[in-house]
VOBA-1610 file (N, C-alpha, C; in pm, whole numbers, padded with zeros to 5 digits, always signed):
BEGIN
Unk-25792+23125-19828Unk-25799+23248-19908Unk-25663+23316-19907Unk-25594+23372-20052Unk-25479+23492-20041Unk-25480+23596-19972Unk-25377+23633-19882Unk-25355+23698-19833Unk-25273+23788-19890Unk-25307+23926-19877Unk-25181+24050-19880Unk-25175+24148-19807Unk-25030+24130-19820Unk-24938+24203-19684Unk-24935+24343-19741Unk-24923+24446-19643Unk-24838+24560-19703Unk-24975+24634-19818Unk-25015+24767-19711Unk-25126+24851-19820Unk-25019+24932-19843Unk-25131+25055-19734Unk-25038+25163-19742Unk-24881+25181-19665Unk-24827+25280-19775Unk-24722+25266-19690Unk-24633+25415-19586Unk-24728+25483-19576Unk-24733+25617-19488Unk-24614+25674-19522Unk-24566+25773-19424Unk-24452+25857-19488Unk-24336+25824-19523Unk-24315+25709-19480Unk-24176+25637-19546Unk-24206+25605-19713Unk-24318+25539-19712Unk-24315+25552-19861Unk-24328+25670-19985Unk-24366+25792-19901Unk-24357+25897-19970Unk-24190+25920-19973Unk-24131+25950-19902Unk-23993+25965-19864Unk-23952+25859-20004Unk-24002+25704-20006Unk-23927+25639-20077Unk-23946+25655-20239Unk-24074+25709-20264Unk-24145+25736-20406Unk-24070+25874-20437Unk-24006+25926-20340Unk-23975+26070-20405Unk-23798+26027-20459Unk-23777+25951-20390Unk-23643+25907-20424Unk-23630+25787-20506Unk-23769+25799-20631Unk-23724+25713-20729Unk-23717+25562-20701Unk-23792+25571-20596Unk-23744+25394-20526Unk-23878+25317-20604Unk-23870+25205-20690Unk-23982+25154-20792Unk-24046+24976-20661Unk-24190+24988-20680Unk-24265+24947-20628Unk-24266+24750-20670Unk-24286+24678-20601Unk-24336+24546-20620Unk-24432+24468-20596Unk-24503+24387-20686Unk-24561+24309-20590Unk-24573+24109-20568Unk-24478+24076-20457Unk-24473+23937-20513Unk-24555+23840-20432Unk-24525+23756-20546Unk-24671+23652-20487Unk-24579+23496-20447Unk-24655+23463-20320Unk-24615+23335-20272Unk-24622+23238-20366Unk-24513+23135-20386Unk-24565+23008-20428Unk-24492+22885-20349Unk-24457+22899-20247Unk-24414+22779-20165Unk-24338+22870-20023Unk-24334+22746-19891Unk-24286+22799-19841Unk-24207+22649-19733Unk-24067+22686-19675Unk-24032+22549-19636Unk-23952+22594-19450Unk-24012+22502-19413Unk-23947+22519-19238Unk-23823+22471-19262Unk-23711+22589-19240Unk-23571+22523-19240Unk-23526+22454-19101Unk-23553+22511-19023Unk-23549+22510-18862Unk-23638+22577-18790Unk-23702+22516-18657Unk-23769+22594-18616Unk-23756+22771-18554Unk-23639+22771-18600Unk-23604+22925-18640Unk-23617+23003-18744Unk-23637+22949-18844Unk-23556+22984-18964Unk-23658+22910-19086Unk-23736+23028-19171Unk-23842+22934-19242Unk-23720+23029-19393Unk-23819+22969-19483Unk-23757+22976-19647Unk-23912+22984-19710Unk-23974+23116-19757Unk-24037+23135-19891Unk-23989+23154-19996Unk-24089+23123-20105Unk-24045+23105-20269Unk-24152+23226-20291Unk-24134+23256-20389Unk-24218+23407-20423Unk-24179+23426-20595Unk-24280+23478-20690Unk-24286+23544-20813Unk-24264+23678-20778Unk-24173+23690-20854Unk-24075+23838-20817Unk-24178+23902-20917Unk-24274+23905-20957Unk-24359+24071-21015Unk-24290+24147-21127Unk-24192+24070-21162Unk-24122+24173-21258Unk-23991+24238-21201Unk-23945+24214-21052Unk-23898+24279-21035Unk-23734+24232-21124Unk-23677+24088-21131Unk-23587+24073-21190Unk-23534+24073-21346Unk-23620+24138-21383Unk-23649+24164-21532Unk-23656+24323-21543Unk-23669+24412-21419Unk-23661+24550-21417Unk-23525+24547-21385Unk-23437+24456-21287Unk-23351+24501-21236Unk-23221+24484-21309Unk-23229+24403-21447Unk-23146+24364-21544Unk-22989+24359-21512Unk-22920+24410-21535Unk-22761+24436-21543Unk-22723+24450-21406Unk-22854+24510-21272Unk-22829+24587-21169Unk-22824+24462-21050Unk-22887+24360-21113Unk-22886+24261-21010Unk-22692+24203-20966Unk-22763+24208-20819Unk-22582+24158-20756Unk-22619+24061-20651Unk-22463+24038-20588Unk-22457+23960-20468Unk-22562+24031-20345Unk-22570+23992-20285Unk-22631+24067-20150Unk-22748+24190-20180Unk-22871+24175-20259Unk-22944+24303-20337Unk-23074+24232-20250Unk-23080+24338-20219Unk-23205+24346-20126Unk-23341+24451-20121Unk-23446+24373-20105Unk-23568+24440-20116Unk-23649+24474-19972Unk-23749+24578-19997Unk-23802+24661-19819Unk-23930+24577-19852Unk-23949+24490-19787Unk-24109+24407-19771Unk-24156+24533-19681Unk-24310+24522-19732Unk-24389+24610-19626Unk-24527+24534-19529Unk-24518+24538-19409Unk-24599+24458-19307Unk-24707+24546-19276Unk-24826+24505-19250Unk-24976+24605-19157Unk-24915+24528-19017Unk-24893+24603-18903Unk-24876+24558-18782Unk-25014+24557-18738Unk-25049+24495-18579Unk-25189+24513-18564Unk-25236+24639-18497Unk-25165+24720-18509Unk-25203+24926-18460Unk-25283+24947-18629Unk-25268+24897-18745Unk-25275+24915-18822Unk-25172+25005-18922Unk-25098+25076-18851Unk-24944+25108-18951Unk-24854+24995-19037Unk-24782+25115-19119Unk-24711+25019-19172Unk-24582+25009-19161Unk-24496+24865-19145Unk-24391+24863-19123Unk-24282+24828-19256Unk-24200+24837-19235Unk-24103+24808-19358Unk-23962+24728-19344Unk-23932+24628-19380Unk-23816+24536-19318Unk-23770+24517-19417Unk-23603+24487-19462Unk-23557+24434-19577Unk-23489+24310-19561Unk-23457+24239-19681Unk-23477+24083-19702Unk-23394+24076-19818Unk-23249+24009-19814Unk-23168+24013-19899Unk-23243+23893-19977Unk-23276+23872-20170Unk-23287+23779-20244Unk-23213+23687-20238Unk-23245+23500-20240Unk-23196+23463-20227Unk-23195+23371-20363Unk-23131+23304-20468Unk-23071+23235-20523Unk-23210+23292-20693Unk-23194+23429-20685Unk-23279+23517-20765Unk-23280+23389-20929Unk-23352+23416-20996Unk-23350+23373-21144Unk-23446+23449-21255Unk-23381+23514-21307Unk-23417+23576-21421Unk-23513+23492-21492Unk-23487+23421-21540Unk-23527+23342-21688Unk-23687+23302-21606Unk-23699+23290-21485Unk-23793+23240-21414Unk-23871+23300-21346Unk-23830+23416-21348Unk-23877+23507-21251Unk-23967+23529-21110Unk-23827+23401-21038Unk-23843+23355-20903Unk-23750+23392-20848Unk-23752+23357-20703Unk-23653+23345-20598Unk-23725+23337-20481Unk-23635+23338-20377Unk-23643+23292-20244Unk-23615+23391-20106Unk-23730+23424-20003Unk-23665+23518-19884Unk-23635+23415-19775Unk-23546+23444-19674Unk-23516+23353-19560Unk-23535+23425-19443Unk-23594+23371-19335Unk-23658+23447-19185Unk-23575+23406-19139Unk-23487+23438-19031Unk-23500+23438-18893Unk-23568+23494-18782Unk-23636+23394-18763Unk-23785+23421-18716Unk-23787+23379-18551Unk-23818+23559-18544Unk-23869+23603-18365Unk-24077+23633-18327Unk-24060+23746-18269Unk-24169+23792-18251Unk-24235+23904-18336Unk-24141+23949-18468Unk-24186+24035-18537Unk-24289+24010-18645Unk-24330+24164-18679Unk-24462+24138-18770Unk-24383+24081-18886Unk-24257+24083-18962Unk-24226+24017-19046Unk-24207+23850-19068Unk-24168+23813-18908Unk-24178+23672-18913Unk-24312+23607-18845Unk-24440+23690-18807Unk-24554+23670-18789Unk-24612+23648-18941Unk-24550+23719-19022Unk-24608+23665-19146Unk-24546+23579-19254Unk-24414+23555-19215Unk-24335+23437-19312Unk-24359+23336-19208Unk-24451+23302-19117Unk-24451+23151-19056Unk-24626+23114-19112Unk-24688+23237-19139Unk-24817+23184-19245Unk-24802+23173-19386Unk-24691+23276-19408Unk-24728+23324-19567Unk-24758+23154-19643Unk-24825+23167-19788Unk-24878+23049-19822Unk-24906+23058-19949Unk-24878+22967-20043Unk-24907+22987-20175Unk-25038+23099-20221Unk-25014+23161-20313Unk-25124+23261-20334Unk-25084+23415-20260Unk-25056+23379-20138Unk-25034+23503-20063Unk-24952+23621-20146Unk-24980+23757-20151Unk-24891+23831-20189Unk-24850+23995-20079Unk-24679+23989-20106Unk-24625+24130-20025Unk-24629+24208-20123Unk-24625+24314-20089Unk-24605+24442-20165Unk-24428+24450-20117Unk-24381+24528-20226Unk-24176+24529-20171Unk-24137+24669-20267Unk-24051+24759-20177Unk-23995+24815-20296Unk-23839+24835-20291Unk-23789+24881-20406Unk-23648+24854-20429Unk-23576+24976-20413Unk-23499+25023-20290Unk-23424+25116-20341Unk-23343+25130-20214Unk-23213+25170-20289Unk-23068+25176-20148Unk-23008+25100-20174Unk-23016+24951-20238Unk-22933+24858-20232Unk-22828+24840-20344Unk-22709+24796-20268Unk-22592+24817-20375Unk-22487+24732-20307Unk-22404+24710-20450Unk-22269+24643-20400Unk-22194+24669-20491Unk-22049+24682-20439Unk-21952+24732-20522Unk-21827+24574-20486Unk-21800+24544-20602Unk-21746+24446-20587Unk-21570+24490-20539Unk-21483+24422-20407Unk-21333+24483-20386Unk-21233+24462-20528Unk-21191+24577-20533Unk-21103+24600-20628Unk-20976+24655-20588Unk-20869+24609-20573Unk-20810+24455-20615Unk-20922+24335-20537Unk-20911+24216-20624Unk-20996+24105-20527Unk-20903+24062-20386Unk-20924+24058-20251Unk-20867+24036-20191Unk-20856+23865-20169Unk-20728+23830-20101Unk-20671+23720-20096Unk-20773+23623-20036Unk-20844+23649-19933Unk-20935+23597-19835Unk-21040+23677-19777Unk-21201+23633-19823Unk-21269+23740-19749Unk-21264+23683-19655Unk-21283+23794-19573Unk-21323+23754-19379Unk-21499+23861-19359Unk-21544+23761-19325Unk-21684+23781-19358Unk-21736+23744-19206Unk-21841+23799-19136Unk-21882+23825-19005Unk-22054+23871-18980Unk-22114+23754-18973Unk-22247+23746-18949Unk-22311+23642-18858Unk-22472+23668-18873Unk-22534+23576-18799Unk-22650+23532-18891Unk-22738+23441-18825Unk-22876+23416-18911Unk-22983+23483-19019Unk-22939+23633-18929Unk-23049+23726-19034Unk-22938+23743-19117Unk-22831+23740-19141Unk-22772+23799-19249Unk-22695+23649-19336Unk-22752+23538-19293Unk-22726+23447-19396Unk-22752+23397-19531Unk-22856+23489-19575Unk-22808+23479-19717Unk-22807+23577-19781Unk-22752+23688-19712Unk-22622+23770-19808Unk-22498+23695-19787Unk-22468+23645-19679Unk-22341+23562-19714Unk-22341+23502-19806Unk-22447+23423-19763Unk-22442+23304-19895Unk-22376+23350-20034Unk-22482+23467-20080Unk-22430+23539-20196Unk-22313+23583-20220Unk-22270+23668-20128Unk-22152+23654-20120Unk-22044+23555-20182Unk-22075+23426-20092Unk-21944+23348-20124Unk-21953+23240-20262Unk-22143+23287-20307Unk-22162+23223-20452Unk-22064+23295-20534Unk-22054+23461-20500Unk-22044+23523-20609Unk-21833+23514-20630Unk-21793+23467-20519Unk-21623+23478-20532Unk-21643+23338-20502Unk-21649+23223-20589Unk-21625+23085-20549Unk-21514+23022-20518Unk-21418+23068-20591Unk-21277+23027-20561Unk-21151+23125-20437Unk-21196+23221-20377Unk-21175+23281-20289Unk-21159+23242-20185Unk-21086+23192-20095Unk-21068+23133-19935Unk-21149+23261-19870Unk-21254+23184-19766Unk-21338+23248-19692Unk-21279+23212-19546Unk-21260+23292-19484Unk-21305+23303-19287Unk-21417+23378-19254Unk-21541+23274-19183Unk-21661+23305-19146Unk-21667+23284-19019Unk-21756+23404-18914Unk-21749+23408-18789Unk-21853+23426-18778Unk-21943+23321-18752Unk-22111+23332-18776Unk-22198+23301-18621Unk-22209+23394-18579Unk-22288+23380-18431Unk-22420+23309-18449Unk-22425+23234-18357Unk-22547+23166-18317Unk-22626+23168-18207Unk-22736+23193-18223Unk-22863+23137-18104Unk-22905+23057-18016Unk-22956+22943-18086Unk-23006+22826-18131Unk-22950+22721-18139Unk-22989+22623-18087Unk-22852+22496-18124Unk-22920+22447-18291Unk-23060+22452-18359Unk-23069+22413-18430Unk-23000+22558-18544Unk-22945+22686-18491Unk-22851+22711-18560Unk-22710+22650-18682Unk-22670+22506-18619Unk-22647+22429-18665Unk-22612+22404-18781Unk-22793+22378-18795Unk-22823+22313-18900Unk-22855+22409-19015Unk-22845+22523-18965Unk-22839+22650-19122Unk-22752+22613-19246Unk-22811+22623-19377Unk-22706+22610-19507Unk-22605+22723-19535Unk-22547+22698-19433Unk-22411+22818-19509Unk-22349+22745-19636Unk-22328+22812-19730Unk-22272+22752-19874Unk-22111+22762-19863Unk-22087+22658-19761Unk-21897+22655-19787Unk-21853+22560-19825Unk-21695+22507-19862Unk-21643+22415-19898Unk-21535+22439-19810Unk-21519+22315-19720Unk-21418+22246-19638Unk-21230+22278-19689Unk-21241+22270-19812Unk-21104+22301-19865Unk-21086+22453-19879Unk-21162+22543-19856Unk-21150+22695-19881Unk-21237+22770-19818Unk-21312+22726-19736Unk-21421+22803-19618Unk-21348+22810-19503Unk-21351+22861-19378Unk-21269+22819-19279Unk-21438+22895-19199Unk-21540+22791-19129Unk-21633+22850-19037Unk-21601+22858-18897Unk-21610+23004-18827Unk-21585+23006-18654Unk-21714+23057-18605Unk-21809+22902-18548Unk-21951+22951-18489Unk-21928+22989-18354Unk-21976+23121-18298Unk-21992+23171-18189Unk-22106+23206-18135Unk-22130+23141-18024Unk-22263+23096-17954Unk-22309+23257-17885Unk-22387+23326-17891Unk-22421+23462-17843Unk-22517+23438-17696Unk-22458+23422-17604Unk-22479+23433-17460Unk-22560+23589-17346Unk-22560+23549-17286Unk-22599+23684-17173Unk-22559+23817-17235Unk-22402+23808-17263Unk-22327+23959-17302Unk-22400+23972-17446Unk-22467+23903-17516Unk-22530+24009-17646Unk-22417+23947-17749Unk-22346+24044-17813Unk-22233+24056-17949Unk-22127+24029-17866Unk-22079+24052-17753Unk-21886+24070-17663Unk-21869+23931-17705Unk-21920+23802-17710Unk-21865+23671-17771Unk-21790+23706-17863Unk-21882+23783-17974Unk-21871+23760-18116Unk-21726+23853-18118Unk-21775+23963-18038Unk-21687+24094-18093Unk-21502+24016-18042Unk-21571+23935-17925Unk-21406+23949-17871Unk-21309+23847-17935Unk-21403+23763-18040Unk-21338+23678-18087Unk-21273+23676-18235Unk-21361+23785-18259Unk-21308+23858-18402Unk-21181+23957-18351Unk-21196+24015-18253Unk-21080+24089-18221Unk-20947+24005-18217Unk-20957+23882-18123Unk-20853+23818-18110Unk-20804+23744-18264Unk-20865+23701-18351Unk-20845+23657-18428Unk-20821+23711-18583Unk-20925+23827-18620Unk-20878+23867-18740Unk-20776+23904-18767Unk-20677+23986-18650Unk-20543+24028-18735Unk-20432+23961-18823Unk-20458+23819-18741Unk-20293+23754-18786Unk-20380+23671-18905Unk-20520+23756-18994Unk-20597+23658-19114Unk-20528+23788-19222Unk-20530+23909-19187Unk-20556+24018-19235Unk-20440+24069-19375Unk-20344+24044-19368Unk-20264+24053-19428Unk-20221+24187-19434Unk-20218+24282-19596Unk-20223+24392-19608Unk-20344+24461-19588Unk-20384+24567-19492Unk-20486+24662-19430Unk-20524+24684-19614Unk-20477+24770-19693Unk-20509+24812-19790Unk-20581+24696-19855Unk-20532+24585-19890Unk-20605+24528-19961Unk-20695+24417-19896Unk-20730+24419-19795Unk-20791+24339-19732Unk-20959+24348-19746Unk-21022+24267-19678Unk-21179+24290-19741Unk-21240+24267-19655Unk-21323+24276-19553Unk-21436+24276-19440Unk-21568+24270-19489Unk-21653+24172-19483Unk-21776+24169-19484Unk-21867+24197-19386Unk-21926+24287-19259Unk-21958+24215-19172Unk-22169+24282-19145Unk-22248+24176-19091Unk-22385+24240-19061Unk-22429+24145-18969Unk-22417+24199-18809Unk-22461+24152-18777Unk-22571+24266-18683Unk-22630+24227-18532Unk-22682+24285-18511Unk-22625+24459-18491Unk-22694+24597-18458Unk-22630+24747-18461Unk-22529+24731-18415Unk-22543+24705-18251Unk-22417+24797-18178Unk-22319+24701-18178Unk-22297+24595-18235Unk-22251+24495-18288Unk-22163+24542-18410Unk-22243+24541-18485Unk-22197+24578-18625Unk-22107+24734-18601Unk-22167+24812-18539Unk-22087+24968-18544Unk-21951+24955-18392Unk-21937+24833-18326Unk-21833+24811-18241Unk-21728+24807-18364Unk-21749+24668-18405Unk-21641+24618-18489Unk-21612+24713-18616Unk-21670+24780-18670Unk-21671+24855-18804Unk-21505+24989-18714Unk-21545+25021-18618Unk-21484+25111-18551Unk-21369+25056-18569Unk-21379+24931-18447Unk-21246+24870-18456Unk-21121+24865-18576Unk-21264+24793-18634Unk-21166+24780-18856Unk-21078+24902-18849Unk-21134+25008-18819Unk-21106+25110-18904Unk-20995+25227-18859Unk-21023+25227-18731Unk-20943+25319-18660Unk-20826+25214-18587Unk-20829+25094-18519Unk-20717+25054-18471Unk-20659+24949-18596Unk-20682+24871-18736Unk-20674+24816-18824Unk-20609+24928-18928Unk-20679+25001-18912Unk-20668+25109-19045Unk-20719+25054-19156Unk-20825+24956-19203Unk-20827+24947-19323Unk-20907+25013-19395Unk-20916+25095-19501Unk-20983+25227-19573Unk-21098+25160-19546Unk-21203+25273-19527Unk-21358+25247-19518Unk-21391+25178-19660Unk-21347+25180-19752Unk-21396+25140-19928Unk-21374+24930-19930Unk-21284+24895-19798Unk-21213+24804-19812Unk-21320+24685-19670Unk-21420+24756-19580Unk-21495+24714-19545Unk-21657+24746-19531Unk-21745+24659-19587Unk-21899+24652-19623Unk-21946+24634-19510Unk-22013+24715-19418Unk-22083+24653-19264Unk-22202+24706-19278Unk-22321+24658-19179Unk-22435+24710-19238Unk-22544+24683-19082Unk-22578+24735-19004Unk-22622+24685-18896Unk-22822+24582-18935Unk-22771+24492-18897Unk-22933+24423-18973Unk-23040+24429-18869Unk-23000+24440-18743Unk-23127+24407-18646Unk-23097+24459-18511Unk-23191+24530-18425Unk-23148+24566-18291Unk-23196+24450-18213Unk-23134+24478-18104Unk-23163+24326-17988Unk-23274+24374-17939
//
């Protein structure tokens, strides 16, 4: 029998209905084990990519809503992955722990439907295009990369992508050998200090001009708001010139 996720959605969704944020509802139609970390659903976007017309971008992301078993509701977001208009499909990707979101992308199942709604998400593309993004994530935030590096194909990338998992691995990051440059960093006892200390040692001599340079980075909070600091105050590069976004607490 179909299942659906996501009734009510308590005061966050008032909060989100007052701010214009427009409602979804999509329905499963496949779902694939990438790794035993890491599953891949297919879903009928409800209309939503046919509302979102001109507005659709790299990295655009939707708030799935979960019933935990207290019976509240929770709300998690889930960057689209390889969206299609004409079809009005696409794809979410788990990295999948103990949460009610990946308690329900390791059942979800054809038929099944989430409720999702849209609002907050944005991207402003760097203007000037910079020479090389340097881009800085982990699993949950692999396919906004992805998007990302669909959306500047000819752009030399440096990626510093922390890992878990040895079947981490085997994740589809979308690079090319002649213009990707990937640095996987294994996340140990210390949490992010792998990640952080290796981006420290390394981004400057990538960086070129501070002004025109470009930073992608999402990984977990105090992670993400170490390095954003760093960028900014010992780098100097204008806040407009790096995108960070904290995706997950430990």
């Amino acid at each position: 029998m179909a299942r659906t996720a996501g009734t009510a959605k308590g005061w966050e969704g008032v909060v989100l209905r007052l701010m214009r944020a427009k409602d979804f509802r999509f329905t499963v139609t496949g779902a694939e084990q990438v790794t035993e970390h890491f599953r891949r659903v297919r879903l009928e976007d409800g209309g939503l990519l046919s509302a979102a017309g001109q507005s659709l971008h790299p990295t655009m992301w939707v708030r799935l809503w979960f019933a935990a078993a207290d019976g509240k509701p929770h709300q998690r977001a889930y960057t689209l992955v390889d969206p299609d208009p004409a079809t009005g499909t696409f794809s979410l990707e788990f990295a999948l722990h103990d949460g009610v979101a990946s308690h329900w992308a390791r059942r979800a199942a054809p038929g099944d439907t989430i409720e999702a709604t849209v609002q907050g998400t944005g991207f402003t593309a760097p203007d000037p295009a910079p020479a090389r993004l340097l881009v800085i994530g982990d699993p949950a935030s692999l396919p906004a990369i992805n998007s990302l590096l669909d959306a500047h194909p000819d752009t030399p990338a440096t990626v510093w992508f922390e890992t878990q998992h040895t079947s981490d691995a085997e994740l589809p990051l979308r690079v090319h050998a002649d213009r990707h440059d990937v640095r996987r960093v294994e996340r140990g006892a210390g949490g992010g200090k792998a990640l952080t200390d290796r981006v420290r040692a390394e981004l400057p001599s990538l960086l070129g001009e501070a002004a025109s340079a470009y930073v992608w980075l999402a990984c977990d909070t105090a992670t993400t708001r170490t390095l954003t600091s760093w960028l900014r105050k010992d780098l100097a590069i204008p806040k407009h010139r790096v995108n960070a976004l904290g995706y997950w607490r430990p």
